[in-house]
Structures are given as C-alpha cells and as structure tokens.
N, C-alpha and C positions, 0 to 999 in steps of 0.2 A: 397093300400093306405098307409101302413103303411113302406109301402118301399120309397113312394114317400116321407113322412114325414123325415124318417130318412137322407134322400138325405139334406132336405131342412135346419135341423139344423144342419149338418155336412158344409152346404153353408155359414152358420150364423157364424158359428164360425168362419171359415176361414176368412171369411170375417172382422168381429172385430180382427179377431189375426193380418190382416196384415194392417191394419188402426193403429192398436198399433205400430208395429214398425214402419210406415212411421210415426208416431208422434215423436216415441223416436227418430228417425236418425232427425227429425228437432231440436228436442230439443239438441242430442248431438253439431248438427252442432253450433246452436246457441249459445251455450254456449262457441264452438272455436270460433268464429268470435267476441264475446266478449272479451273474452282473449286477443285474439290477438289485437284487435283494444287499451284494457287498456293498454297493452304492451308498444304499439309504439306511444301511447301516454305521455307514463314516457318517454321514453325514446328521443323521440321530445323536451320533456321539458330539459332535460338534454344538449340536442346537442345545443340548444336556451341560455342556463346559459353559455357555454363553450366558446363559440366564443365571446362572450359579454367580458367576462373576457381576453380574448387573444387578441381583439383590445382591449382593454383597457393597457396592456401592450405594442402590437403593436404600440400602434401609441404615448406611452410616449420613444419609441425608434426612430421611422419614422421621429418625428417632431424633428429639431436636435436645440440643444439649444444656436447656434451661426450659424451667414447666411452672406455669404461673396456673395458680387456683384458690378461689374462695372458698372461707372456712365455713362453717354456719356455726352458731351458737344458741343451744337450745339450753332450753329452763333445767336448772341444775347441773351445768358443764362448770368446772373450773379449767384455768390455761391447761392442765396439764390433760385431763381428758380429750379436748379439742384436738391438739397436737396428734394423740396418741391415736383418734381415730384420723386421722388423715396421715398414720404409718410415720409417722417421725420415732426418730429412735429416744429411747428412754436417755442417751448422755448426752445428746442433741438438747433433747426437751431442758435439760435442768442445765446445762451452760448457757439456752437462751432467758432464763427464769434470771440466773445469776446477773446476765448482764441487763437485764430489763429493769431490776430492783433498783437500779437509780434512778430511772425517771420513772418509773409506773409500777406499783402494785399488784402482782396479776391477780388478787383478791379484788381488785373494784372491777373488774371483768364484766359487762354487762351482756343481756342479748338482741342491748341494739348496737353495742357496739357489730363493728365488721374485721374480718379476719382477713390476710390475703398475703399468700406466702409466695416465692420461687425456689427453687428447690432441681437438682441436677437428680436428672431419677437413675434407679439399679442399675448397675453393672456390673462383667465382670471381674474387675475390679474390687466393686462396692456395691453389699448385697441389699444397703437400705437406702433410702433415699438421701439424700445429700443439702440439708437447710441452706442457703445464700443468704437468704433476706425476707424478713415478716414485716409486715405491716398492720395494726390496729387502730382502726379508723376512729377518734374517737368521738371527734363533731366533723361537720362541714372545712371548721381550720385549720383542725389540732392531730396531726399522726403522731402514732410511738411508731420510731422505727429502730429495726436490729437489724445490723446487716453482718455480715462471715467477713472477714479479712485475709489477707494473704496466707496468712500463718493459719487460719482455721476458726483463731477466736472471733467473739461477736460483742460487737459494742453496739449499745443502743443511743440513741438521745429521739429530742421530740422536735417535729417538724411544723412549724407555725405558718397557715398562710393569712395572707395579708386580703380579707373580703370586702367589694365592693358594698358599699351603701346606698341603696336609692329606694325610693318611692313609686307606689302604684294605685291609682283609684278602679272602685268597680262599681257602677250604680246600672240602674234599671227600673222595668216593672216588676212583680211578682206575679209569676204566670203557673209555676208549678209548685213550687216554696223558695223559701229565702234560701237555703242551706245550695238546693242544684242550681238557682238561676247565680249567684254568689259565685259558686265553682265556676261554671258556665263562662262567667267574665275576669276570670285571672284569680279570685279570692283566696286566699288558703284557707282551708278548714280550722285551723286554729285560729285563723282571726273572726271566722264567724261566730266560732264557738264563744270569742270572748265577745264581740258583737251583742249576742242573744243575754251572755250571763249579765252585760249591761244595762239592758233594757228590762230585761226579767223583774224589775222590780216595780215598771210599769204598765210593761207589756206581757198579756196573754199569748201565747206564742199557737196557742190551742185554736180561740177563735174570734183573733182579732183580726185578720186579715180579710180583703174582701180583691174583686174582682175592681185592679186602675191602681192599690197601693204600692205604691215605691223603695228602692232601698238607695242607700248613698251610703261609700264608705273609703276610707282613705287609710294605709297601712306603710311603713316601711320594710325593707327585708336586706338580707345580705345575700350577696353572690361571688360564689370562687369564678374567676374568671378565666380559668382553666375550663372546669367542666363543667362550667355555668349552671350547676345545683344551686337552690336556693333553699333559704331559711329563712322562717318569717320572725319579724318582729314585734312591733307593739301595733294594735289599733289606736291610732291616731283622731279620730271622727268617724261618724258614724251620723247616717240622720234615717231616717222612717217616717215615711208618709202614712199616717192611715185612718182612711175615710177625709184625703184631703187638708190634716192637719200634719204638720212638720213637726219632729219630736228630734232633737237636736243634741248630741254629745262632744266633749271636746277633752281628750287627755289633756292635763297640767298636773304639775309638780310644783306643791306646793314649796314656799323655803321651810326647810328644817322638817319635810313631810314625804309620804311616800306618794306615787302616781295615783293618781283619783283622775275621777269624769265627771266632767260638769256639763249643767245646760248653760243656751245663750245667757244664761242670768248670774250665771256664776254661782247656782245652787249644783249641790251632789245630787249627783243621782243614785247614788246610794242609800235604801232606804235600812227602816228595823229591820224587815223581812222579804225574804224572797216570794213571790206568787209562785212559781213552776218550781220545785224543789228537783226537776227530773227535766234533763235535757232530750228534746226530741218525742216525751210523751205526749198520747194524744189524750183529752178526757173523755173516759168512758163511765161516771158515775158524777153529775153534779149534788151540790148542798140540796136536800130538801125533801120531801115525802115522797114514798117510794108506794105505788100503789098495790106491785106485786113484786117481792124480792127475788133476786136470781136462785136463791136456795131455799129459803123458807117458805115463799109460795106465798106468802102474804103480805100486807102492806104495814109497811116500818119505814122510820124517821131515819135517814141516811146524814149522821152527822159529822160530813168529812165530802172530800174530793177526790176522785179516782182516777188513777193516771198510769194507761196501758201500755205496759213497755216488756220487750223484752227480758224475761229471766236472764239476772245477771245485770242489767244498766243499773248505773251506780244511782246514789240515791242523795242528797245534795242537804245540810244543815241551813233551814232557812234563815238563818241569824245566828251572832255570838251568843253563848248559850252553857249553861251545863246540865249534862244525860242526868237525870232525875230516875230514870228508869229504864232497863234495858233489859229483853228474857221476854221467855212466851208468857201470854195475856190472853187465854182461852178463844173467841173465835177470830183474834185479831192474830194470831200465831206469833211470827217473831217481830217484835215491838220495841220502839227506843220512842221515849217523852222527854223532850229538850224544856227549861226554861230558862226562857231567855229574859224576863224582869221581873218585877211584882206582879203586872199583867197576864202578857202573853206568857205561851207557852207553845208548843209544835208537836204533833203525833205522827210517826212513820209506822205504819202496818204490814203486812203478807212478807214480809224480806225474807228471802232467802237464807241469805247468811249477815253478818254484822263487818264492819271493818275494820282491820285489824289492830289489838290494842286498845278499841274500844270498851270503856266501863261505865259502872257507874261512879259517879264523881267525874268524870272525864272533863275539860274544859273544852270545846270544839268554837270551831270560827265560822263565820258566815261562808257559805258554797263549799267544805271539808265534806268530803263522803263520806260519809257515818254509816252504809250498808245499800245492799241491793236487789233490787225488783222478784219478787218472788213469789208463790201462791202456797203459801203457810195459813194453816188457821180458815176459817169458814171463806172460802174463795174459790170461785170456778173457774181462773187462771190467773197470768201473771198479771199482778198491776202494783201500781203503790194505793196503797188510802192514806191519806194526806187529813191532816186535823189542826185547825188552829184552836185554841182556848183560848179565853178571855177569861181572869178570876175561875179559870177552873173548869168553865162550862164554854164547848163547842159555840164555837159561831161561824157562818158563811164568809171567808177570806176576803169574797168578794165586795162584801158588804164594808172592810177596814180600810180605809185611808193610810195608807203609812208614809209618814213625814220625811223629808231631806236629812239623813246624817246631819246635814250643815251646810253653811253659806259662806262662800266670800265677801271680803269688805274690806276698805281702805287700800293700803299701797300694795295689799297680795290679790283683790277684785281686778286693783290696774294691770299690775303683771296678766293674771289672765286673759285681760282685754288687750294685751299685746301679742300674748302666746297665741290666742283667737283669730286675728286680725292674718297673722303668718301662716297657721293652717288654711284660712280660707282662700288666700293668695296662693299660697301651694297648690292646693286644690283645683282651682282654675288654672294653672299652670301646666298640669298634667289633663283637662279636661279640654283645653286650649294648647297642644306647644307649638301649631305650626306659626299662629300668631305670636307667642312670645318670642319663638323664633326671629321673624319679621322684625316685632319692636326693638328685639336687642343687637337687629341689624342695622336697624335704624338708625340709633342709638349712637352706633360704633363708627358708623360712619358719617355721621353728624359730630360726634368729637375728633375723626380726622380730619374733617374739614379744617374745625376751629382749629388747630394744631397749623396744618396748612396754609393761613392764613395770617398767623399770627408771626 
C-alpha cells in the first residue's frame, strides 16, 4: 500500500508540473503574438501617414499648372461653340471675342483653320478652367493670337512669320501613274493637280500613257523654318514624254496680264476646251455604236464620253461658257448644256447634285465646277457622260482639234525667251547642285586670286 501511495503522488506532481509549463508556453506565446500584432500595428499606422503625405506632394507635381490642347473645328462651329465645347466659360468666351474684334473676325472662322489654346485647369480655387492664351492658325505665316495679362484682360494682335522661298524639281518614269510616282519624288499634290489641268487640253490623261513615258516638273514652295511645314506654290514647267515625244510648258506673266503656260514656241496652251472635264476619271463608255447597251439590252449610237468616277468628284466647265440649260432631261437625269460660241456647246449628264448658285443664265469659266459625278437618270452607276456639240449635233471630242487661246510675238515673245532661258537654268541647277556647287567655287576662288594679285 504504501508503495502504491508513493507511485500515486509522485503521478500528482508530474502531473501539475507539466500543466504548469503547458500554461506558461501559452502565456509566453501570448504575450509574442501581442507584441507582434502592437508592432505591426505602429507600424501600419506609420506606412498609412507616409503615402498620404507623398501624394500630397505627388499630385501638387502631376497636376501641371498650364494644359495646352487642340481645338478641332467641324462644319457648322462658330468661335463661340468651339470654345464652349472645350469647357471655357461663357465670360471667358466673350472677353476673348471682344479683344479678338480688332484683328480678326470670328465670323471668317474656317475649318481649316486650327485652334490651340493654354489654359490653367479647375481648382479649388477656380471651378472652371482658366484661358492664358489662344492661338488660330490661320496660314503657314499668319497667327491670331490672345493672350490673359496680368490683370486678367486679354489683348489680341497677329503674328506674321517671315517664309523661306525655294525650289524643287521631280521627274521620272511613269510606272504606276503620274499622281503616285509625282508624290513618290517630293511633288505636292496641288502642283500635280495643276500639272494635269495644264495639259488637259492636249493630253488624255485616260489613255495616253504607255509603258517608258516620262514626267518632268519644276515648282516653288515656302517653308516656316521653325517647323519646316511647307506650302506649295506655282508650277513653274512642267514637260511629258509620251511615246517619245516631249510636250513642253513654261509659266510667264505676261505685261499687263495674268499667269498663263506656254510651249517652247511661246504658244498657250490654253485651248477653247477642255478634253477631261473630270479629274482622275477613267473612261468607261467611248464615242460611237454600242452593240449591246448596259440597260436597254440592245444596240444604240452612244453619243457622248463616259467618265467613271466616284459619286461626288466634282465636275469641271470645259470652256468659258453660259448654262443654257440646267434640271432633269429624262434618261440623262440631272443635266447642265454650257454654250460656249456659235459652234460649240458642252453636255454634263447623271450628276448628282449641281453647284452651288448655279442657273440658268449663269456665266461660268473654263475648269469652275458646275456639279458632281453621279448616277441620276438611265445609269448603272456613277460616271459623268460628257457631250460636245457642234451646231447642235453630238460629235466625238476626239475627232476636234482645238486651237491656242493665243501666241506670243515681238518684245513680250522676247521676254518669254528670257523668262524660258531662267527656268531651264534653274532647273539644271537643282538637277545638278553638287556641280554648280563646284563651278561657283571655282568661280570664287578664281576672283580671289585676281584680287590677290592685283
């Protein structure tokens, strides 16, 4: 018994001894797991203060205290709409009207022109935006500008830059057409465009080209030499090879006349009428009998020219002229008949719409659009049909020689023959500069010598 007793409180003990430490390892743990959690809760606090303070910094850097942006101007915007969609405030808008009214109109507002403002955005403060300074681009030289003053108010004047002027030729083969191989080598599209209206009076643009014909053409242009944008100017020459022959233009200005082209001979090349009345049409219906018509199914005399262009390309008066006739003409739909003398006369067919102001009685000019490509009237899509008359009655365009406006002669023939002489030297100039380079170093130092010398 007394063995068994001593077993039982040496069990006792053990037993409390090891209840004690499973308590104390709670109580240590407990007390890490507090720590730790006060810890990371300072320090929570701290990581929460930090970032507060660094955007508050951040974002008095982010937000920038002057905001530049372009306007756009679309069809039917006057200044005040423009403004008013890019959040300017209505007392904003009409102090900058007020001080703009001295140099610029905001009624001639175009939407080529360009808009481009700075402006101090919302704050507490100031709940709308805040105008500094507009800009309306009005050419490549010429800004309107308004700027804010100290005081708030805004004065405007206009800003004139000073453009460089020079010259640039482009020639080649014709491998794709005039218009991309032209772009391809420096051309601007406006001087091709007058390019083609010069020749147009000789040149089929449809299907006079062949596989080896040439172009050659010489233009000047102006450049800001800030942002070295360019504008083009006048075509200057211009020549076309085709099938091997050289067909030759030369701008001059006559005395007491306006800019004309002439050939080496000092004839215009301005004739009565234009052949292509449509720029960039192809021909899709020539003069002459039609064995099966595209609608009627049978064979009819096709008396006119057909020129496939998209709905909407404008439509070109072959000659000075007056509309005789204008309005639908049953399968020819919407119809203008130019006469342009006792002879001739000119037919435009399928147009969509007419151009604006146009009547009958109208007086029109050679190359004025008088209306555009359309499929009005017996047609299975867009094209123009093209008609010239003689005394009344259709003839093939093809078949009419049309003669020189005019010729030069005596002391204004010579001027040309000098005006001539300067582009074609120009010309080589620019086709040649590392030689003229050379000779005018030559030159330069052939007259230091003599100097030297002397």
């Amino acid at each position: 018994m007394l063995i068994l007793k001593n077993i039982l409180q040496q069990s006792t003990t053990r037993l409390f001894f090891g209840a004690g430490l499973i308590v104390l390892a709670c109580a240590i743990g407990l007390w890490d797991y507090t720590s730790q959690q006060i810890e990371q809760w300072y320090v929570s606090d701290q990581d929460k203060c930090a970032p507060c303070d660094d955007f508050a910094e951040d974002s008095s850097l982010s937000t920038p205290e002057f905001i530049d942006e372009t306007l756009d101007i679309n069809r039917g915007d006057n200044f005040t709409s423009v403004l008013y969609r890019a959040d300017i405030s209505k007392n904003q808008t009409l102090s900058i009207i007020e001080a703009l009214k001295k140099v610029f109109s905001p009624r001639d507002l175009r939407t080529d022109h360009k808009i481009f403002i700075t402006y101090r955005p919302p704050s507490l403060e100031k709940e709308s935006k805040d105008l500094t300074r507009l800009v309306i681009k009005l050419s490549l030289e010429k800004d309107v500008v308004v700027e804010q003053d100290i005081s708030g108010l805004y004065k405007a004047y206009l800003d004139e830059k000073e453009l460089v002027h020079d010259y640039r030729h482009a020639e080649g083969q014709i491998e794709n057409s005039l218009y991309v191989d032209a772009i391809k080598q420096g051309a601007h599209p406006k001087i091709i465009h007058h390019m083609i209206q010069a020749f147009s009076y000789d040149v089929d643009f449809q299907r006079s080209f062949q596989a080896g014909d040439a172009y050659c053409l010489l233009f000047d242009f102006h450049k800001d030499p800030d942002s070295l944008q360019e504008k083009p100017g006048d075509l200057i020459y211009a020549c076309l090879t085709l099938h091997g022959k050289p067909l030759h233009i030369y701008r001059h200005i006559p005395k007491n006349g306006a800019p004309q082209y002439f050939n080496e001979k000092g004839e215009a090349i301005k004739k009565g009428l234009l052949r292509t009345p449509v720029d960039g049409a192809r021909i899709s219906g020539t003069f002459g009998y039609r064995k099966k018509h595209p609608v009627l199914g049978f064979g009819k005399m096709h008396k006119g020219v057909d020129f496939a262009a998209p709905r909407g390309t404008p439509v070109m008066a072959s000659g000075h002229g007056k509309v005789v006739k204008i309005g639908r003409l049953g399968s020819y739909g919407n119809y203008i008949k130019i006469k342009h003398n006792d002879k001739y006369s000119t037919a435009y067919a399928h147009l969509c719409r007419y151009a604006k102001g146009l009547k009958r009685g109208s007086s029109v000019r050679q190359g004025q659009v008088i209306g555009y490509v359309g499929c009005t009237g017996r047609a299975t899509g867009n094209h123009l049909h093209y008609e010239l008359l003689a005394h009344g009655k259709q003839v093939n365009p093809k078949h009419v020689k049309m003669m020189p406006a005019g010729k030069l002669n005596g002391t204004e023939l010579q001027r040309f023959m000098a005006n001539k002489a300067n582009i074609e030297k120009r010309l080589e100039s620019l086709r040649h500069p590392i030689e003229d380079a050379e000779e005018n170093t030559n030159i330069a130092s052939a007259q230091k010598k003599e100097k030297e010398t002397a």
